[in-house]
N, CA, C and O atoms as CSV, one atom per row, in Angstrom:
chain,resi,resn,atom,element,x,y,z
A,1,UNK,N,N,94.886,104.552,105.291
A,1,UNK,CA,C,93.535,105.032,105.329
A,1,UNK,C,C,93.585,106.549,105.435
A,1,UNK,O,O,94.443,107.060,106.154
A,2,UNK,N,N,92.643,107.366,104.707
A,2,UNK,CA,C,92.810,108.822,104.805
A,2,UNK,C,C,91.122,109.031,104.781
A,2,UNK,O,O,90.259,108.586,104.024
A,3,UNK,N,N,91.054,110.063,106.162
A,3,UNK,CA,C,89.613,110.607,106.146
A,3,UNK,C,C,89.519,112.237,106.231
A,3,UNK,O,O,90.430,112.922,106.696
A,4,UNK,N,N,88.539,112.659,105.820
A,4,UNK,CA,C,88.789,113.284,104.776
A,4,UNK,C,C,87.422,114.416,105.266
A,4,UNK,O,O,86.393,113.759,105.429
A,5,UNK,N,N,87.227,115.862,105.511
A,5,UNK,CA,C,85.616,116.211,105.937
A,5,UNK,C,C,84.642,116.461,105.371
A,5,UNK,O,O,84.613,117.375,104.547
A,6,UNK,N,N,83.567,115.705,105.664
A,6,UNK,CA,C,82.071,115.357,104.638
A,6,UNK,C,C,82.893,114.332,103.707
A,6,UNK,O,O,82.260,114.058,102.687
A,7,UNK,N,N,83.796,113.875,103.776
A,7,UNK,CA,C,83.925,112.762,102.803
A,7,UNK,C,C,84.094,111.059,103.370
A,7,UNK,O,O,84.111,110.031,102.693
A,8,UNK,N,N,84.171,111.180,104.383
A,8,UNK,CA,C,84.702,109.714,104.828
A,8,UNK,C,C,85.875,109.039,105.184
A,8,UNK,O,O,86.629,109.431,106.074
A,9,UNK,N,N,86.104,107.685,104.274
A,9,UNK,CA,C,87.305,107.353,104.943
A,9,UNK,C,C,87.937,107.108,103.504
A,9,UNK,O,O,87.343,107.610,102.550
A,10,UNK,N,N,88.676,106.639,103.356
A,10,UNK,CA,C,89.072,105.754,101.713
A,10,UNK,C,C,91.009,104.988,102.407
A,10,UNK,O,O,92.019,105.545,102.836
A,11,UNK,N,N,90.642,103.593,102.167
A,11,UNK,CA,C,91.753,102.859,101.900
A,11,UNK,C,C,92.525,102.618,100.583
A,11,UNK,O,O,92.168,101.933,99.624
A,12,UNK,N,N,94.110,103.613,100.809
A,12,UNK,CA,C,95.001,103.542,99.649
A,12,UNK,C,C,96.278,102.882,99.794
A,12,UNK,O,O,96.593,102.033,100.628
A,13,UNK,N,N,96.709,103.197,99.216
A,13,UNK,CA,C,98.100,102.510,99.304
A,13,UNK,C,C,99.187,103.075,99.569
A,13,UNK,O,O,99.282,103.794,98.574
A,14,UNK,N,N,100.004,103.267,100.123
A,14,UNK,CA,C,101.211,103.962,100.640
A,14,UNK,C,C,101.321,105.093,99.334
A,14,UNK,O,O,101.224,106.275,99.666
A,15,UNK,N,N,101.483,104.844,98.132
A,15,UNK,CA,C,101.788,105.263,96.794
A,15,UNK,C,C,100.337,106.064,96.203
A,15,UNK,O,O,100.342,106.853,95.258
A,16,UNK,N,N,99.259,105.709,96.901
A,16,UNK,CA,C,98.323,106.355,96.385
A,16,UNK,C,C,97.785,107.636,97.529
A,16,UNK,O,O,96.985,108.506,97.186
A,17,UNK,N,N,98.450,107.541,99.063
A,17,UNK,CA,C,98.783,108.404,99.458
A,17,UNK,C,C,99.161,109.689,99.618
A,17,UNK,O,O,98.657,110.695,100.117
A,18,UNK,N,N,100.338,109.369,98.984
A,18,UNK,CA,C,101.136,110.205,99.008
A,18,UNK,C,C,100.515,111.267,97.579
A,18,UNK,O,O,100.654,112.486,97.674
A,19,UNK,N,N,99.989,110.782,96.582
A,19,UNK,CA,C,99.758,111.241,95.283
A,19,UNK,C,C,98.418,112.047,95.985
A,19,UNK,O,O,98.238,113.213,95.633
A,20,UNK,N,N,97.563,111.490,96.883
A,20,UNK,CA,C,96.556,112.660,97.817
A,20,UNK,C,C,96.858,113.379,98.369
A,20,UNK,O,O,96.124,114.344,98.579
A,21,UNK,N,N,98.103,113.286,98.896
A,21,UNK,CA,C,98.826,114.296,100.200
A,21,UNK,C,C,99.414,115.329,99.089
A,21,UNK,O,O,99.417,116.531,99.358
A,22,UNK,N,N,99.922,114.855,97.815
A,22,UNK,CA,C,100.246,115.871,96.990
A,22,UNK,C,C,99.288,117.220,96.375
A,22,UNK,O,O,99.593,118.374,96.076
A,23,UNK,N,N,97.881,116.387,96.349
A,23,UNK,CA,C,96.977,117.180,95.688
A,23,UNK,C,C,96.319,117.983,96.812
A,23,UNK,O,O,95.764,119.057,96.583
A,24,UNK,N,N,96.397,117.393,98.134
A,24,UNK,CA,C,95.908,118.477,99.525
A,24,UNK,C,C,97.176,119.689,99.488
A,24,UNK,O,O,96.888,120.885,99.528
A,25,UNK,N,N,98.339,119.290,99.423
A,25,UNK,CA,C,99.286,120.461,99.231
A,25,UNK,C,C,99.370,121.286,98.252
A,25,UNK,O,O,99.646,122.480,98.364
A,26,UNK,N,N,99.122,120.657,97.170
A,26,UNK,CA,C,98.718,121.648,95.851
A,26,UNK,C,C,97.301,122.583,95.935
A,26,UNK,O,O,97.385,123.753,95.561
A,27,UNK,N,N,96.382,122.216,96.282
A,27,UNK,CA,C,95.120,123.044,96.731
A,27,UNK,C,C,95.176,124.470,97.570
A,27,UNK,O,O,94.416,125.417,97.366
A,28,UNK,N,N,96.550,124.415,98.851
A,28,UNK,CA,C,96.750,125.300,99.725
A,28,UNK,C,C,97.372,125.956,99.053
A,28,UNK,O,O,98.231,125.680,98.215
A,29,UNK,N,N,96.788,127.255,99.535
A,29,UNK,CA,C,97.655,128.588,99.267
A,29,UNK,C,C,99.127,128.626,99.577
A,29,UNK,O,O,100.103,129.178,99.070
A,30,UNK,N,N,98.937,127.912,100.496
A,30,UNK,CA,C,101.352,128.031,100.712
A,30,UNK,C,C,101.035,126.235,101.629
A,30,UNK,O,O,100.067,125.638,102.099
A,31,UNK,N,N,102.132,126.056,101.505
A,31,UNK,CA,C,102.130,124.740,102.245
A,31,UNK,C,C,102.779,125.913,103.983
A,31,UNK,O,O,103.120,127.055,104.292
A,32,UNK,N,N,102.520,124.216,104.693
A,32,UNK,CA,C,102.593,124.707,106.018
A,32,UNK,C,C,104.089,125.065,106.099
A,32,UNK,O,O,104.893,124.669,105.256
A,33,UNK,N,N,104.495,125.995,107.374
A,33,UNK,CA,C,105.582,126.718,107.576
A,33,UNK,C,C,107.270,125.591,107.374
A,33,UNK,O,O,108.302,125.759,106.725
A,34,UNK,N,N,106.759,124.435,108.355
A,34,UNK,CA,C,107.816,123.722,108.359
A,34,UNK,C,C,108.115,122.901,107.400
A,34,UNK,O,O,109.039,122.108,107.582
A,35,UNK,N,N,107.200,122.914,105.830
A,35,UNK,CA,C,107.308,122.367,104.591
A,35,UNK,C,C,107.568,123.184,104.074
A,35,UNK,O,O,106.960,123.143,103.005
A,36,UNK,N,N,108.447,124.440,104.166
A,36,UNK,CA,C,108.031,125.316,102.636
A,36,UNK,C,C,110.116,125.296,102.289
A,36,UNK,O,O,110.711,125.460,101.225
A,37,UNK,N,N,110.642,125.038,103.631
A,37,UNK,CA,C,111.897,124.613,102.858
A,37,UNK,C,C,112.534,123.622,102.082
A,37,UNK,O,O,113.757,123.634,101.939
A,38,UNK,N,N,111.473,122.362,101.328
A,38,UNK,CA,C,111.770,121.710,100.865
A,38,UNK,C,C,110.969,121.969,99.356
A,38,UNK,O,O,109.792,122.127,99.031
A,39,UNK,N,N,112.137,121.926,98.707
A,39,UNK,CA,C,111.727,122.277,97.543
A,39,UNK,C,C,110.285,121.900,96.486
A,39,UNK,O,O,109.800,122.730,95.717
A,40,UNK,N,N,109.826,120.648,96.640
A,40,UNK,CA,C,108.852,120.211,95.668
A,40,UNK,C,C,107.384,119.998,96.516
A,40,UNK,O,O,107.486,119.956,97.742
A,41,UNK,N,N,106.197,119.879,95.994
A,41,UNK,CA,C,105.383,119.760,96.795
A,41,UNK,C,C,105.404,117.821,96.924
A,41,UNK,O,O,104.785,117.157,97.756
A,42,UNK,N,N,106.271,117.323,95.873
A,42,UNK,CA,C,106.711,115.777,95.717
A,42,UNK,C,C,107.183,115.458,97.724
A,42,UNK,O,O,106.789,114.759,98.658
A,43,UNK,N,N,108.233,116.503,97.441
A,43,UNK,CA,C,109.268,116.335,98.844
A,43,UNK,C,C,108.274,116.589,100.049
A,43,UNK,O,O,108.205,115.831,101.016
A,44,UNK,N,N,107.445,117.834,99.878
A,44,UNK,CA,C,106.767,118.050,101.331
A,44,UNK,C,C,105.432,117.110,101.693
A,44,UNK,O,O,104.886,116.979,102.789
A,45,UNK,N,N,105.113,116.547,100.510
A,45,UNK,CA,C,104.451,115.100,100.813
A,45,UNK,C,C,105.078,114.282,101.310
A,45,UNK,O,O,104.732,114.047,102.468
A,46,UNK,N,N,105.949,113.668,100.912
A,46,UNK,CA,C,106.723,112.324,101.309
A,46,UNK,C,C,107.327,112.880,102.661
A,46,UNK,O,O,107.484,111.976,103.482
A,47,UNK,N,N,107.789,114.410,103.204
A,47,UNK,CA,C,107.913,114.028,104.576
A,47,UNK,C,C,106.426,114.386,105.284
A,47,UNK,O,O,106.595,114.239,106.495
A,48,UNK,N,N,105.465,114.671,105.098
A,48,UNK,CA,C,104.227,114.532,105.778
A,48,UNK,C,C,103.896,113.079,106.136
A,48,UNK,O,O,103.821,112.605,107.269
A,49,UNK,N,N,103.686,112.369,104.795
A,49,UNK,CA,C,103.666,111.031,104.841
A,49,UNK,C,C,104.716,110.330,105.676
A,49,UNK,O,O,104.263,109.312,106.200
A,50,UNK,N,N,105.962,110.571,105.948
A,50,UNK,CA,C,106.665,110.023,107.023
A,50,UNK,C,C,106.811,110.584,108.451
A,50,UNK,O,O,107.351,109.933,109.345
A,51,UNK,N,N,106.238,111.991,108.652
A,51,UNK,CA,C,106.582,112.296,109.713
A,51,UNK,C,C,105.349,112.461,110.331
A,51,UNK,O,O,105.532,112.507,111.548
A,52,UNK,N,N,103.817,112.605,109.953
A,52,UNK,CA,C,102.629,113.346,110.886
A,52,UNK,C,C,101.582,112.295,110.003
A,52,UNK,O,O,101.857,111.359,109.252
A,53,UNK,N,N,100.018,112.976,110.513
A,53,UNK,CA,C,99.230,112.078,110.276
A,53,UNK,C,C,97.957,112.903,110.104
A,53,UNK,O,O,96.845,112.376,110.152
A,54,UNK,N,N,98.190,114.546,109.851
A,54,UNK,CA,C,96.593,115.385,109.751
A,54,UNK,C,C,97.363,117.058,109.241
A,54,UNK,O,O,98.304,117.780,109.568
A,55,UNK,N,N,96.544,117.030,108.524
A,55,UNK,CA,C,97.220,118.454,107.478
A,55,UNK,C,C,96.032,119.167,107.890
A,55,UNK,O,O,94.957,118.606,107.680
A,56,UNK,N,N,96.039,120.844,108.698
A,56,UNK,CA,C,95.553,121.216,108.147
A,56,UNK,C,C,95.175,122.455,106.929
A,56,UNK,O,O,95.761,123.451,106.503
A,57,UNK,N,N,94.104,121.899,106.704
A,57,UNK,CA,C,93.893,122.911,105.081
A,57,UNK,C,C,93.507,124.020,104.394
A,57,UNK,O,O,93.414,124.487,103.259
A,58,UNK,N,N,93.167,124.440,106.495
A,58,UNK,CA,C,92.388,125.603,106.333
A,58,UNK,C,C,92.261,125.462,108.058
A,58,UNK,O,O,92.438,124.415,108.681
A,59,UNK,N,N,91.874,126.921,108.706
A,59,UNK,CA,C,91.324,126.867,109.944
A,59,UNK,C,C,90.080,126.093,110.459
A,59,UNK,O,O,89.076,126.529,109.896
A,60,UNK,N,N,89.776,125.017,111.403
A,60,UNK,CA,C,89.010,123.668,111.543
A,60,UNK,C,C,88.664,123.116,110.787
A,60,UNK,O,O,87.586,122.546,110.959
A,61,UNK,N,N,89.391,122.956,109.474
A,61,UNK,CA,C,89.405,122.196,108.452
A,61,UNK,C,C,90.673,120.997,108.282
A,61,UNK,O,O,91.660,121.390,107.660
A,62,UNK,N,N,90.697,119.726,108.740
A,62,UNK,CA,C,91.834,119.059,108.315
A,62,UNK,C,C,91.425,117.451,107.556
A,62,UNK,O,O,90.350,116.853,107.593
A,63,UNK,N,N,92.363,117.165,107.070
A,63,UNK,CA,C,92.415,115.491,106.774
A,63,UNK,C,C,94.020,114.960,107.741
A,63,UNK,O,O,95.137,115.305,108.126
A,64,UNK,N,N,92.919,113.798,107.693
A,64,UNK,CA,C,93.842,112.899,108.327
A,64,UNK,C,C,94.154,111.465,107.392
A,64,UNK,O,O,93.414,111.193,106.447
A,65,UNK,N,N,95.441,110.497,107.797
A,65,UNK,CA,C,95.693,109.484,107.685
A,65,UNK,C,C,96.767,108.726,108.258
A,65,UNK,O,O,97.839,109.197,108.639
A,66,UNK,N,N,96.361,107.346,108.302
A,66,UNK,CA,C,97.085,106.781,108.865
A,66,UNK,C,C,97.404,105.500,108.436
A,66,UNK,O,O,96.934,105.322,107.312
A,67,UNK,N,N,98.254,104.128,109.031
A,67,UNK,CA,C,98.636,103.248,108.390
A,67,UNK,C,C,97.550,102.009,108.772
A,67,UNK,O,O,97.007,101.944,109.875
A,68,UNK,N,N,97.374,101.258,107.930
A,68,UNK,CA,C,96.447,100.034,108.779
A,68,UNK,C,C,97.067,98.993,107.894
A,68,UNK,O,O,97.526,99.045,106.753
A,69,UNK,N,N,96.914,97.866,108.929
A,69,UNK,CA,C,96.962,96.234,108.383
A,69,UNK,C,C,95.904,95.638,107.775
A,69,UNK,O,O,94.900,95.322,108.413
A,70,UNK,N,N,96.068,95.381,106.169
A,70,UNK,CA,C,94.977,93.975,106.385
A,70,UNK,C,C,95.864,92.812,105.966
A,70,UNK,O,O,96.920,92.749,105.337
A,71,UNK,N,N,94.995,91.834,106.585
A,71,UNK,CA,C,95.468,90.815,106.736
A,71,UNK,C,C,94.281,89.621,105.906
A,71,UNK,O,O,93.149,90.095,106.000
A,72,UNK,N,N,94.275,88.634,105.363
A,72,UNK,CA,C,93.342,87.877,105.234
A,72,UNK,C,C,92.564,87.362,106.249
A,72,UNK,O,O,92.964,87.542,107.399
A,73,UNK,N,N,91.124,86.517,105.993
A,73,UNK,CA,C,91.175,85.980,106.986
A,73,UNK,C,C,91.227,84.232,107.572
A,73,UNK,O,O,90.898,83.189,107.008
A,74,UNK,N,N,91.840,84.530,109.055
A,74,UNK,CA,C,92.175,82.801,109.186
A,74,UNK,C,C,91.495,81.876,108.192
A,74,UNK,O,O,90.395,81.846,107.640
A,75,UNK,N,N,92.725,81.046,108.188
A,75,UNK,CA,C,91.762,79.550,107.167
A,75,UNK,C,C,91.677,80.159,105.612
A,75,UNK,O,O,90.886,79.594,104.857
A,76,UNK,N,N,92.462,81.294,105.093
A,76,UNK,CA,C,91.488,82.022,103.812
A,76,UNK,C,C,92.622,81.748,103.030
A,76,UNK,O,O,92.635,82.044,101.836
């Protein structure tokens, strides 16, 4: 799930994630300090996506996300 400001919430997929976390890093003027030694903005997604859970994108500006379960429901 990634929420997002004035925008809401939106449920993606691990893979469709990361392809958002790419385009929030592509938007910024420099990625954040402790991403800029990894070479691709590919790479500094995939460790955002594994290591934290809120970028921000600007001063009191951030998105967040995180992991959720669904599950069906009983009897379904």
């Amino acid at each position: 799930m990634v929420l997002e400001p004035g925008g809401g919430e939106s449920i993606l997929t691990a893979a469709e994630t990361l392809i958002w976390l790419q385009r929030q890093l592509e938007a910024m003027a420099a990625p954040p300090e402790d991403l800029q030694g990894l070479g691709s903005v590919a790479l500094q997604a995939e460790r955002l996506l594994e290591t934290a859970c809120q970028l921000e994108l600007e001063p009191g500006r951030s998105v967040q996300w995180f992991a959720v379960r669904l599950e069906p429901p009983a009897g379904g």
